[in-house]
N, C-alpha and C positions, 0 to 999 in steps of 0.2 A: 246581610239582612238589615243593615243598619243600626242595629241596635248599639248602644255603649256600654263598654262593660265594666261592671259597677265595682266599687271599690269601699271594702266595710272595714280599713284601718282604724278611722274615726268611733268604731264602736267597739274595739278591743277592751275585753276588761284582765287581758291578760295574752301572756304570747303560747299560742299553738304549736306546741315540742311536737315532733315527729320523725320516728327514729327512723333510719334504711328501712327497717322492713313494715312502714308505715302505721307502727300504734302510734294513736293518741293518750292524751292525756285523761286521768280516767273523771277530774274535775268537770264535768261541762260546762260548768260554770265561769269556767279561768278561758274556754272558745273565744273567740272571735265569732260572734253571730254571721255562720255564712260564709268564713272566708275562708281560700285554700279548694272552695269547693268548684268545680268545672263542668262542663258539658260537651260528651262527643258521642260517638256515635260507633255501632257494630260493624265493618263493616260489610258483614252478608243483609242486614239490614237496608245498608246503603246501595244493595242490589251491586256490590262491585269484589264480592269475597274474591278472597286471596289476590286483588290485585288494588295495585298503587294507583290507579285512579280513583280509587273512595277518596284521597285525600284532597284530589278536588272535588268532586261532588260533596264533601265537608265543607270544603271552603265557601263555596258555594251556598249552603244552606245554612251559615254561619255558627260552626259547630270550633271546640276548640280544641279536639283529637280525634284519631280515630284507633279502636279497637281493633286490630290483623289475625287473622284466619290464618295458621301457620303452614295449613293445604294439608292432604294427604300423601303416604307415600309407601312402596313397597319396604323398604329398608331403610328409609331419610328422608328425613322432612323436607320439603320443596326450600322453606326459609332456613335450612341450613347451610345453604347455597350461598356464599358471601354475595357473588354477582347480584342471585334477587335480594339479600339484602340490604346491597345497594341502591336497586331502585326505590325502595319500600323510603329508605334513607332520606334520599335527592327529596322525593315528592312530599316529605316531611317536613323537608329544610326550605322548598321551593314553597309551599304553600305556609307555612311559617305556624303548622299544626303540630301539636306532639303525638309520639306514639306512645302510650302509657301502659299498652296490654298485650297481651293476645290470648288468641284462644288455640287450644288444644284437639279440635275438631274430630279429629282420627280419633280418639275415646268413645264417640259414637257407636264406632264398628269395633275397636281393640279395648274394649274396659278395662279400668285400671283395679276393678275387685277380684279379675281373674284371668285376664287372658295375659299369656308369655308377655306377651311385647306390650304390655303396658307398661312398666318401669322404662322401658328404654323409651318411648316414645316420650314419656316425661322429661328423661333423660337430653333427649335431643331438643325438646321445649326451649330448659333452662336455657342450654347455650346458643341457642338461637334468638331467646329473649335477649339475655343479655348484650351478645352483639349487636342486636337493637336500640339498647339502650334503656327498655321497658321494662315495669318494675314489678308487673301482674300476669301470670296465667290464667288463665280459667281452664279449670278441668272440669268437664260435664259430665252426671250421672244421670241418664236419662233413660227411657224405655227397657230396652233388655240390660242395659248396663243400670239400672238404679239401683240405688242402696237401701234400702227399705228397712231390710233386718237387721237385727243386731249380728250377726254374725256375719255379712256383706261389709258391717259400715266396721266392723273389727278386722276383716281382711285387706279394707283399704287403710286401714290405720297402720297396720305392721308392715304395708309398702311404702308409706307413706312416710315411716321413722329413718328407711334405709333411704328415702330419695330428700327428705326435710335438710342434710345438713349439707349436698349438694345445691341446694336452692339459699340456702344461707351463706353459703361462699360464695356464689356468683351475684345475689345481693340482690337476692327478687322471692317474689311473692308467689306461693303454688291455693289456688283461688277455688275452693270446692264449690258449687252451682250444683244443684238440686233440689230434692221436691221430699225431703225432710225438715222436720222442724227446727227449729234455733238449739233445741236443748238436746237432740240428738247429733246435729252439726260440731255442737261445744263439747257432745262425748270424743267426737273421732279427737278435735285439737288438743283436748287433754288428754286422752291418750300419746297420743304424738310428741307433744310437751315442747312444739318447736313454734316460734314466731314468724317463720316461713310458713308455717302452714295455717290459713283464713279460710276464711266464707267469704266467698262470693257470692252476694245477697241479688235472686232476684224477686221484686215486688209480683212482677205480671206471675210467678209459677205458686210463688208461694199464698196469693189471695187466691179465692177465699178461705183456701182449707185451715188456713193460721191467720190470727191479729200480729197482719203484718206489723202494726204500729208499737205492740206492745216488743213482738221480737226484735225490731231493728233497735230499739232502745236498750232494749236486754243485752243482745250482743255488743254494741255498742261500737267504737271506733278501733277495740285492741282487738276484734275478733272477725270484723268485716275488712274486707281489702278494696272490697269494690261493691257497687251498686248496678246491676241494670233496671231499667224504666221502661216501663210499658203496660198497659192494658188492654189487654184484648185486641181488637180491630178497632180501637178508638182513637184519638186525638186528647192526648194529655190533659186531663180536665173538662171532659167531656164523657167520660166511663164511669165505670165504679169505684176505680178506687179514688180514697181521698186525700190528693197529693199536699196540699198545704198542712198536713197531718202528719201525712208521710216525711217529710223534708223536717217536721217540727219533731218529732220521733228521732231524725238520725240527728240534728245538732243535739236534741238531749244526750245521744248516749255518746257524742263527740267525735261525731264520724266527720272529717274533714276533706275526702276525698273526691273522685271521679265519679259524677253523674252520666252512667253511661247511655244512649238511648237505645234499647231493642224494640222500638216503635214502627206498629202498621205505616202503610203509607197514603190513606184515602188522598187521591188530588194529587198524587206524584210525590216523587221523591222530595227533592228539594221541597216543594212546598209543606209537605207535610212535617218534616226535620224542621226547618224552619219555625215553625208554628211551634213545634214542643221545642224547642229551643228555648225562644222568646218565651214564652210560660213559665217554664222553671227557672227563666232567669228572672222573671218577673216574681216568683215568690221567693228567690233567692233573697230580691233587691228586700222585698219587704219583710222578710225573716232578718236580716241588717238594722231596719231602721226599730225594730221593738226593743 
């Protein structure tokens, strides 16, 4: 896309600690304005789920990861397949993109607040992350699998204690995504009491029914692992939500992380990636120079 990608060492007013299982430091003040922070892309967004061509149409629309769809499966996960992934691998290395996530898709149809084979599907996550290389799952709780009640988001917590120290030995992140609030989110991680186990902040699910601005500040960098981005069927900066807010919200509470994009595509793929690309890297640059 041509763009250069910007660099905020010159504005350090202290060095950004971040441990394997991705907290920050709880000073926001000691950040680096901006820096550590990235942009990539979903990639069933990128209309290419579960296959290693997203990381060219990444490249392409100059993104600098992408998020993997781990596929569904009767008994095993397609990506615990070392062959696929090795392709997932190549197209990582060839295209010179990281792979920083994935996501756990099959939670969809097998919930991890109740059905059998949720722990295991977690289970086969990790170590398929890991042999990725990747340092984030995203587990979804959405429609018939959401957590709403206190007594869903307590039976994901008592799964959650038994599979948290599996996820801390292979040295990766288990990413909760849902359509609860910040302060119910931080019940289940205290419960759990493990630093494997975050939020997985997304903006587009959680406005308007929460100040997303005020929640991502609240959770802050020890309690989010990840960010996805989007608004509705718009063009980043062109919706409702108020991204320069947004981004000003997560350096407060010292989120240094992956700017994911789960963004519409008016105008095509690439073009549209492209476009929120260049945007958040644009108030990246200028969240740097303040």
């Amino acid at each position: 896309m041509g763009m250069e990608r910007r660099t905020f060492l010159g504005f350090a007013l202290g060095a950004a600690a971040r441990s394997v299982f991705g907290r920050n430091r709880d000073d926001a003040g000691e950040l680096m304005a901006g820096a550590g922070l990235k942009v990539g892309g979903c990639d069933w967004s990128l209309r290419k789920e579960g296959n290693p061509e997203s990381f060219r149409v990444a490249k392409e629309a100059g993104l600098d990861g992408v998020e993997v769809s781990l596929g569904k499966g009767t008994d095993r996960l397609p990506l615990l397949d070392p062959e696929r992934q090795k392709t997932f691998l190549e197209a990582s290395r060839e295209t010179g993109l990281a792979l920083p996530s994935t996501c756990l898709e099959i939670l969809h149809r097998d919930g991890l607040k109740a059905h059998p084979k949720g722990p295991l599907w977690v289970e086969q996550a990790i170590e398929a992350t890991a042999a990725l290389g990747a340092k984030v799952i995203l587990l979804p709780f959405f429609g018939k699998q959401a957590i709403h009640e206190r007594a869903e988001q307590a039976a994901v917590a008592e799964r959650l204690k038994v599979l948290a120290p599996k996820a801390e030995k292979a040295g990766v992140i288990l990413g909760l995504e849902n359509t609860i609030s910040a302060e119910d989110n931080a019940w289940i991680l205290d419960q759990v009491g493990s630093p494997a186990v975050q939020v997985y902040y997304d903006s587009g699910n959680s406005f308007p029914r929460f100040d997303i601005y005020k929640e991502v500040a609240w959770l802050g960098g020890r309690r989010i692992c990840q960010i996805h981005l989007k608004d509705g069927g718009a063009l980043l900066g062109q919706g409702r939500i108020d991204h320069p807010r947004l981004l000003e919200a997560l350096l407060k509470g010292g989120y240094t992380g992956w700017l994911m994009l789960e963004t519409a595509s008016p105008g095509g793929v690439k073009e549209a990636f492209s476009a929120n690309a260049a945007y958040i890297r644009k108030l990246i640059g200028e969240a740097g120079q303040k």
